[in-house]
C-alpha positions as CSV (number, residue, x, y, z in Angstrom):
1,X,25.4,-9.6,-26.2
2,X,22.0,-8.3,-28.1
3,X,20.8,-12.2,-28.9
4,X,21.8,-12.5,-24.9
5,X,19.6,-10.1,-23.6
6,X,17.1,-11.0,-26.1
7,X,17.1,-15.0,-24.9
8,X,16.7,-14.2,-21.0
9,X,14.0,-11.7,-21.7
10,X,12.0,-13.7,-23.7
11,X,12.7,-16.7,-20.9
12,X,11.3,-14.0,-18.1
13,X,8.6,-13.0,-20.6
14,X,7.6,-16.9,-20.9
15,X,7.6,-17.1,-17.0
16,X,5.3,-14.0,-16.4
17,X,3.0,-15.6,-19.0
18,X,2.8,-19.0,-17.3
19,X,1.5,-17.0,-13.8
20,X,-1.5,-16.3,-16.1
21,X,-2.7,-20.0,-16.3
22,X,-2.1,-20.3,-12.8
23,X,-4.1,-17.0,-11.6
24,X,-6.9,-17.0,-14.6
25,X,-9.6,-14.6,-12.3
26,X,-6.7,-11.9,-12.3
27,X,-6.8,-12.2,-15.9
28,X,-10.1,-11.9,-16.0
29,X,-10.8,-9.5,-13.9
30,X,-8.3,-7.4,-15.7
31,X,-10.4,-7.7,-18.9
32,X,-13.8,-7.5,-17.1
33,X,-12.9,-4.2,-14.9
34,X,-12.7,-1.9,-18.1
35,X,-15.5,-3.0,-19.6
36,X,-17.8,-2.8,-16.7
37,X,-16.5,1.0,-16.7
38,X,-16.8,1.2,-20.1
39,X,-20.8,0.7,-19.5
40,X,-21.3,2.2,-16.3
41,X,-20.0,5.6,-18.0
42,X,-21.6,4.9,-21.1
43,X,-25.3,3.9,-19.9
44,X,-25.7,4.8,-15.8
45,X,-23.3,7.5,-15.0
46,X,-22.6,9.3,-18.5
47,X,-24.1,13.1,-19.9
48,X,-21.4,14.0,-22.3
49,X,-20.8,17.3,-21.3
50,X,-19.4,19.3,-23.4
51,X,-19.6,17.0,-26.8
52,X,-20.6,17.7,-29.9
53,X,-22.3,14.5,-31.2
54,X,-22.8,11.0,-29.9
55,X,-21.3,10.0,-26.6
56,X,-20.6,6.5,-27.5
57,X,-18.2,7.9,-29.8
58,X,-16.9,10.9,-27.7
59,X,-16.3,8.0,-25.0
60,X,-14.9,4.8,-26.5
61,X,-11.5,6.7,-27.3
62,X,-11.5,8.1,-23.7
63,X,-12.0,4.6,-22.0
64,X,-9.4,3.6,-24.4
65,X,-6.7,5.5,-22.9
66,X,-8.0,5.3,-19.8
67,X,-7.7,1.6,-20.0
68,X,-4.0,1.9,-21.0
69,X,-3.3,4.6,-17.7
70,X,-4.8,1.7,-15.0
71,X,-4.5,-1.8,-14.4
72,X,-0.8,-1.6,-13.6
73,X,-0.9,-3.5,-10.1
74,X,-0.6,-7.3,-11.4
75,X,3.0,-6.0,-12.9
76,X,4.0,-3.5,-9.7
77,X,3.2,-6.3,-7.5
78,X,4.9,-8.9,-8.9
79,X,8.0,-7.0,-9.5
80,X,7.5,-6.1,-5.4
81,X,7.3,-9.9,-4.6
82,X,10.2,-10.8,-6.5
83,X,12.1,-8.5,-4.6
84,X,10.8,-9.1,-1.5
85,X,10.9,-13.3,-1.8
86,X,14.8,-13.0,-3.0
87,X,13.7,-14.4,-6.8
88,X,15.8,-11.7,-8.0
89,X,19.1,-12.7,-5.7
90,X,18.4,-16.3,-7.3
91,X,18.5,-15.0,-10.5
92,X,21.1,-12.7,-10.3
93,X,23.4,-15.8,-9.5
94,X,22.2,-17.4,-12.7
95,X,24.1,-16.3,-16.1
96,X,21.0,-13.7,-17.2
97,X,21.6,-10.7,-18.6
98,X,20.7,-7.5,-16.0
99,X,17.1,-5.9,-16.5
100,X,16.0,-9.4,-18.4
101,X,13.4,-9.6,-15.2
102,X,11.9,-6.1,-15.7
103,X,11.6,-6.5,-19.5
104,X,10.2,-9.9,-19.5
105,X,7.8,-8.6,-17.0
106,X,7.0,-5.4,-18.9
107,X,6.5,-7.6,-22.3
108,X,4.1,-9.8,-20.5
109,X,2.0,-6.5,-19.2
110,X,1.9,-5.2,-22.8
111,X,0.3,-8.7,-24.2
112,X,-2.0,-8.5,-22.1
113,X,-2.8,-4.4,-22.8
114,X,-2.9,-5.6,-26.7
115,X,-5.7,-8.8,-25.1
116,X,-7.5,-5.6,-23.3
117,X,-7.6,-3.7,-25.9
118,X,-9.0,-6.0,-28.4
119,X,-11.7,-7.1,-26.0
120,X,-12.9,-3.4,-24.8
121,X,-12.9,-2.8,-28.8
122,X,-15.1,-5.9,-29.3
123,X,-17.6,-5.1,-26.4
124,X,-17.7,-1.3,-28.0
125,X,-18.4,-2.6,-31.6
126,X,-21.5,-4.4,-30.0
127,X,-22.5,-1.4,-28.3
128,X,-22.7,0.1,-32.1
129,X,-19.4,2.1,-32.0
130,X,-17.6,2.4,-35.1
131,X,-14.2,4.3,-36.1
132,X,-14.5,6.0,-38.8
133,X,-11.3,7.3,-40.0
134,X,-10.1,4.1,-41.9
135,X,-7.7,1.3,-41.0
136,X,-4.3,3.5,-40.9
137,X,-5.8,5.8,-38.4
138,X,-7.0,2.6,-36.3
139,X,-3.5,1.1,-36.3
140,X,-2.1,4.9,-35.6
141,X,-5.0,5.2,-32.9
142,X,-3.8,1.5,-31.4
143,X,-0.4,2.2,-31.9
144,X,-0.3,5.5,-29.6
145,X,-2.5,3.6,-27.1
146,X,0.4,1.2,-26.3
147,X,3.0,3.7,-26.7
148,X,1.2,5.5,-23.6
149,X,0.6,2.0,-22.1
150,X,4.0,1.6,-22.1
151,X,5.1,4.8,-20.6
152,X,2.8,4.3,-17.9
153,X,4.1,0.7,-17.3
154,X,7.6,2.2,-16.5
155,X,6.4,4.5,-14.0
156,X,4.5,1.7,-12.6
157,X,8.0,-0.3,-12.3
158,X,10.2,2.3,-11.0
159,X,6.4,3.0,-8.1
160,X,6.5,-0.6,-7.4
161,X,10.6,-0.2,-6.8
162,X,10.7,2.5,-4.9
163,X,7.3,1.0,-3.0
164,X,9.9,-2.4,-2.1
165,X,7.0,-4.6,-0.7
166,X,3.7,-5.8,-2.4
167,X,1.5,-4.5,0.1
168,X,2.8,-1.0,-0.1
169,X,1.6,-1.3,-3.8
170,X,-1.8,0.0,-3.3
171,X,-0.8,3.4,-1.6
172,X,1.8,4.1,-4.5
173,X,-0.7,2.9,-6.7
174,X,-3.1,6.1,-6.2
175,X,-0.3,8.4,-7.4
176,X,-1.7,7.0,-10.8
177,X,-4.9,7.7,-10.1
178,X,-4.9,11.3,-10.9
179,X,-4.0,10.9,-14.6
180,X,-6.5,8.9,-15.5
181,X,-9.5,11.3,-13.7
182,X,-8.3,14.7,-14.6
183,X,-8.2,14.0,-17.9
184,X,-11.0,14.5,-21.0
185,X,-12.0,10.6,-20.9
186,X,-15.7,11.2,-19.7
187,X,-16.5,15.0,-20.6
188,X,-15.0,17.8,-22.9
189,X,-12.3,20.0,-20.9
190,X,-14.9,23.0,-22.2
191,X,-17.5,22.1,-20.2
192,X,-15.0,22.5,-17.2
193,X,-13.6,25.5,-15.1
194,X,-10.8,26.9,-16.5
195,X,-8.6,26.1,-14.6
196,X,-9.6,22.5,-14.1
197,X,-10.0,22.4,-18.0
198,X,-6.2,23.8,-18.6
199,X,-4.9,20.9,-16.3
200,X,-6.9,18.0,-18.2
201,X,-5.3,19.3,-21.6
202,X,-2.0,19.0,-20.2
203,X,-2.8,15.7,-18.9
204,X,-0.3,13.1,-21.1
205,X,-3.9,11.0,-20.7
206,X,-5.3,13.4,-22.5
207,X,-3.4,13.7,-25.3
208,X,-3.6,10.6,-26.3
209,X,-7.2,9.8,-25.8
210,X,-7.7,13.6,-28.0
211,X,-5.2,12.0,-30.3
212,X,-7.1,8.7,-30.7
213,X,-10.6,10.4,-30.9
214,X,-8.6,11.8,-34.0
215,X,-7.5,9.1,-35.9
216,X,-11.0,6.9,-34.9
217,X,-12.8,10.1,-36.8
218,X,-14.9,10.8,-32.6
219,X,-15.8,13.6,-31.7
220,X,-13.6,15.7,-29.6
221,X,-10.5,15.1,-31.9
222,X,-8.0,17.4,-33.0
223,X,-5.1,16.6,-35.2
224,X,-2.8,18.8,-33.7
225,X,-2.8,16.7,-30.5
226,X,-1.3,13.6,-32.3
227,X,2.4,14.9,-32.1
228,X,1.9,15.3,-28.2
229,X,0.5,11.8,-28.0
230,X,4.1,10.5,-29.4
231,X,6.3,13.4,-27.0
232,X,4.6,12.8,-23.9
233,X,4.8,9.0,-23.8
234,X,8.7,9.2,-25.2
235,X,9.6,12.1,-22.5
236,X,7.7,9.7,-19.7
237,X,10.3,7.1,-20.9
238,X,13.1,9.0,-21.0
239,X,12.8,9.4,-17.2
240,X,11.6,6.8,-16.0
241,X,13.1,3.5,-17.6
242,X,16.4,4.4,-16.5
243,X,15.3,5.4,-13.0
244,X,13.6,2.3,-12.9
245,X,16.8,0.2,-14.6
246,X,18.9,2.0,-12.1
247,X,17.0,1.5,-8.9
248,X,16.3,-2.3,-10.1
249,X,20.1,-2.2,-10.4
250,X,20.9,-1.2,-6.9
251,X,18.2,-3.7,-4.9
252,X,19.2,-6.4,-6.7
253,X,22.9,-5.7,-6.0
């Protein structure tokens, strides 16, 4: 039943992959978007308040996770548009195991968060960033990236589910929003109010771009935070997979 599930996944996985070569600007824009922000923060918009030491460094991490918290509207709409064209009712009379759709969809979403992240890691290697705390803590630092990428694609899935219609998308969409701006990716919590700087430090976002900062050796690290950079994520998921397996379950009955 396991090598059953697997096959149809990877089949829907295949499909989402194949929209790529048939919408290449969407790609692109996708891996365009966070490096534009990357050097609007960096160069136009950016003080560092708060950090101890250069910004580049203080930053990178931040746009890191950043990067992983948006971007989540190519897979919320097309999860939306299957629904709302009847794809799923087709499938569903197929022989395909149940939730195949939503992983293969969520597989494709997290190849292209690993394409992302490689080319926002490039374009910050030419700016002069380095990591500095040595290849386990960059594959720890990547690896908590796409365990937060993933947690946030979930809680995109069940949005876009409980959204029902692609165009309704982009209002659910700004629920997201808030996690990725209250959080530490442009300026140390320190430099805030307190109360608005107790907020960003419970912000999952924030955890995991502290975390990262961490394991890349950046300023604005603390080692303490890696632990809640693996919770946070894994509590997300706990929630929200099955709410979304559930409610996938129910429109598609």
């Amino acid at each position: 039943m396991t090598t059953y599930a697997l096959t149809d996944s990877w089949t829907m996985t295949r499909r989402e992959l194949a929209r790529w070569g048939r919408q290449p600007v969407a790609v692109v824009v996708n891996l365009v978007f966070p490096v534009m922000l990357l050097l609007m923060f960096g160069y136009l918009v950016g003080g560092g308040r708060g950090v101890n030491g250069e910004y580049l460094d203080f930053l990178v991490p931040g746009m890191l996770a950043l990067t992983m918290a948006f971007g989540l509207e190519g897979t919320m709409v097309a999860v939306t548009r299957d629904l709302d064209k009847g794809v799923i009712d087709r499938f569903r009379s197929l022989p395909m195991a149940n939730g195949a759709v939503l992983v293969g969809r969520s597989a494709a979403d997290m190849l292209q968060s690993v394409l992302g992240l490689a080319v926002l890691l490039a374009v910050a290697a030419a700016l002069g960033w380095r990591a500095h705390g040595g290849p386990a803590g960059f594959l720890g630092a990547v690896g908590l990236l796409l365990l937060f990428r993933f947690a946030m694609l979930w809680i995109g899935i069940h949005l876009a589910l409980v959204a029902g219609k692609p165009e309704l998308v982009q209002a659910v969409q700004i629920l997201v929003w808030p996690v990725g701006f209250l959080s530490n990716a442009f300026a140390a919590p320190e430099s805030m109010p307190d109360w608005l700087g107790t907020v960003v430090q419970w912000n999952p976002m924030s955890r995991t771009a502290t975390a990262v900062r961490d394991l890349f050796g950046s300023p604005g690290g603390e080692p303490g935070h890696v632990w809640a950079a693996v919770v946070w994520p894994l509590a997300l998921l706990a929630v929200f997979f099955p709410l979304a397996v559930r409610r996938f379950t129910r429109l598609s009955r």
